[in-house]
N, C-alpha and C positions, 0 to 999 in steps of 0.2 A: 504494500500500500504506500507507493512512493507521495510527497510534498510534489504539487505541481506548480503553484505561483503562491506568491502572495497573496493576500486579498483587500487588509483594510487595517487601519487600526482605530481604535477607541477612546475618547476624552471623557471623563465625567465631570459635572459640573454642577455649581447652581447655575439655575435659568438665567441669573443677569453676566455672569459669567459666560456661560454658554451663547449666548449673542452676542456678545462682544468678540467671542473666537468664531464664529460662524458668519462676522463682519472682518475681521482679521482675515481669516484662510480664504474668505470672498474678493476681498478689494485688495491683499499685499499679495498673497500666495498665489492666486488665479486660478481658485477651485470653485467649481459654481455649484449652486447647489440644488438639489432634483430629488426625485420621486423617493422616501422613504414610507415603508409599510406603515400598516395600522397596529403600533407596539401599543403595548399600554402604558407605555414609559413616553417621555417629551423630549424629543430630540429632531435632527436633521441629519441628511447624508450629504456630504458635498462630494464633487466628480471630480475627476481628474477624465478626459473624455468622456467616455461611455461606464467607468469604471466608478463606484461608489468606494472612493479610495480612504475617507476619514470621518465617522460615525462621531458624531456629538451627543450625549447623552446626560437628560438632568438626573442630577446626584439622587438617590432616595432621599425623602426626605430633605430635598435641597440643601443637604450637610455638605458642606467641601471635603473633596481629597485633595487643596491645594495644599503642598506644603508639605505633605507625606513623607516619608524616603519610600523611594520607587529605584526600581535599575532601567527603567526608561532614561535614552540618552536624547533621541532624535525621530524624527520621522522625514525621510527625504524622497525629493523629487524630481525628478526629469524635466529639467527646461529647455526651453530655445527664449534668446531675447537678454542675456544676460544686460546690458550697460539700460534696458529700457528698469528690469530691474531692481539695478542700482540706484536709478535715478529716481524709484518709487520710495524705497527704504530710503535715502537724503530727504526727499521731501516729507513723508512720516515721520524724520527725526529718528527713525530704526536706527541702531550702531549692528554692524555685521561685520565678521571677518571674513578674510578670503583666505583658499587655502587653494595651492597650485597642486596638481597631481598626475607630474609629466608622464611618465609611466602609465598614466590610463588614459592620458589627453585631453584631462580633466579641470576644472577652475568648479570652487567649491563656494557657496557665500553661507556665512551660519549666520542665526540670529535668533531669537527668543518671542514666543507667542504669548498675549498678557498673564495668561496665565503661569509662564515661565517653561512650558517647555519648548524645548532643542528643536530645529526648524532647519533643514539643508536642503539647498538646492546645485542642481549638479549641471553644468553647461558642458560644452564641446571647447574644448580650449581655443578651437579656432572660432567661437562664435563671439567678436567682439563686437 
């Protein structure tokens, strides 16, 4: 019973929380957001294409698990358009680092979602 792909991963939150990252991943990251079932919990799915790549979920009981320790580092993604961006996180006030990754041909930008977690996104080193 082989792993064949990834699929998604999962945030939980309070609701005002949860809007604010499902404004985040919408208008910085460039995930839009679409069709999630009828859960009995309060959430959204945002795309990545056709792919429900990052599940938003309200906390039970709108308790936070901000702040936990978790061994969550990141959650990354596939771009094209790197200096457009750039130029998104300057104007947001984001601070990001870059990390060069000649070996894969790769240019790296990290940064932080309000909730604090780890956020990568990964270009074509020749996509300047």
């Amino acid at each position: 019973m082989p792993l064949t792909t990834f699929s998604h991963y999962n945030l939980q939150a309070p609701r005002e929380l949860l809007d604010r990252l499902r404004d985040f991943y919408t208008s910085v990251v460039g995930l839009t957001l679409g069709n999630r079932p009828p859960f009995d919990s309060f959430g959204y799915w945002l795309y990545a294409g056709d792919e429900a790549v990052l599940h938003l979920t309200e906390s039970a009981g709108g308790g936070s698990t901000v702040g936990g320790k978790t061994t969550f580092g990141h959650g990354a993604f596939n771009c094209t358009g790197r200096r457009d961006f750039e130029r998104t996180l300057a104007r947001l006030g984001i601070q990001y680092d870059v990390a060069h990754v000649p070996a894969m041909g790769q240019v790296q930008l990290f940064f932080t979602d309000p909730a604090g977690n780890g956020v990568e996104l990964n270009f074509s080193a020749a996509d300047v």
